[in-house]
N, C-alpha and C positions, 0 to 999 in steps of 0.2 A: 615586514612587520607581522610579529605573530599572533593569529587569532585571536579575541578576546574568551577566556576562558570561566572569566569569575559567574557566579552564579548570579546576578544583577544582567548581566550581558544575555544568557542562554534567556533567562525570563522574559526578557526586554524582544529578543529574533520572534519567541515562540506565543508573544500578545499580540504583534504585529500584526495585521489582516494584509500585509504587500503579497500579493503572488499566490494567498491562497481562492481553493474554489470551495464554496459553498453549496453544498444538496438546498435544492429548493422546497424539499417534500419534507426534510427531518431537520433542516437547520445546521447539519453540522459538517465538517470540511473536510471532502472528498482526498483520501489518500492514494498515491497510485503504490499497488505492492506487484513482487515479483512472484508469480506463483508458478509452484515445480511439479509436473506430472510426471509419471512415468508410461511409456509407449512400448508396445509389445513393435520391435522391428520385423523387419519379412525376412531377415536371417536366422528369426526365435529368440534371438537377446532382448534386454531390455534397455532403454536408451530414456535420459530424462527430456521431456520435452516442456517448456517456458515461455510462462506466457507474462504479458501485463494484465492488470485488471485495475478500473478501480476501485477505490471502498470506502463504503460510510456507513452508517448507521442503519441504513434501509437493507443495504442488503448484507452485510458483513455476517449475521449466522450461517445465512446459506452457501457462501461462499468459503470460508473457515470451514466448515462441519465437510466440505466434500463435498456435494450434489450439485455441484455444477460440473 
C-alpha cells in the first residue's frame, strides 16, 4: 500500500507529538541533522568529515553560523 500523500495526511504525521523530543529549556522539539565538515588529512587533501548533532532552538544559531 502506498503512502498517504494528500495534504490532510502530512498535516495529521507532522501534529502528532508520537516519537517526538522536546527541549526542556525553549519548548520546542529537538531535531537530529547531519552536519558536514571538511578535515585537512595527513596526506594534505581534504576529506569531508560527519557528524550528528542535535538542534532546536537554544542552540541552532550557533550551530548553523559555524562556531562550533
Amino acid at each position: 500500500m502506498p503512502k498517504a500523500r494528500s495534504f490532510a495526511a502530512k498535516l495529521a504525521h507532522e501534529t502528532s507529538d508520537e516519537g517526538k523530543v522536546i527541549c526542556p529549556k525553549c519548548n520546542s522539539e529537538i531535531k537530529k541533522i547531519k552536519l558536514v565538515r571538511s578535515k585537512k588529512s595527513k596526506a594534505g587533501g581534504w576529506s569531508p568529515k560527519y557528524d550528528f548533532v542535535s538542534i532546536c532552538k537554544c542552540n541552532e544559531k550557533e550551530i548553523l553560523s559555524g562556531k562550533i
